[in-house]
C-alpha positions, -999 to +999 in steps of 0.1 A: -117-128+069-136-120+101-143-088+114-122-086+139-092-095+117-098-066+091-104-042+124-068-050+140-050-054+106-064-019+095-053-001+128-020-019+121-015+002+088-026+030+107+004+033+133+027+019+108+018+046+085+016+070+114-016+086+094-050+094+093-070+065+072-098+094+071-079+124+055-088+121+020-054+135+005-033+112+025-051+082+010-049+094-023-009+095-016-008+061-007-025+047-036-002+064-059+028+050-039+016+018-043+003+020-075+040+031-080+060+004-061+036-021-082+047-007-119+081-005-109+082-038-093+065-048-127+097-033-149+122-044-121+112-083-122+107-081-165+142-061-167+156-085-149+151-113-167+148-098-204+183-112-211 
């Protein structure tokens, strides 16, 4: 991926996320949200088709 690529995909998340990439405890919060979505995605998709 070049540079320039990670730079503008990166400020992306920023204004979509309408946070602070720096602040510590905001991070953290996403990476249990998406750590989250990912485990329930997990059960969703096996729940799904456990029948």
């Amino acid at each position: 991926m070049h540079r320039n690529t990670l730079i503008y995909r990166i400020e992306k998340i920023k204004e979509i996320l309408k946070t602070d990439l720096k602040n510590y405890e905001e991070l953290l919060l996403i990476q249990l949200a998406l750590r989250i979505y990912r485990l329930l995605g997990k059960f969703l998709y096996h729940d799904e088709f456990a029948d």
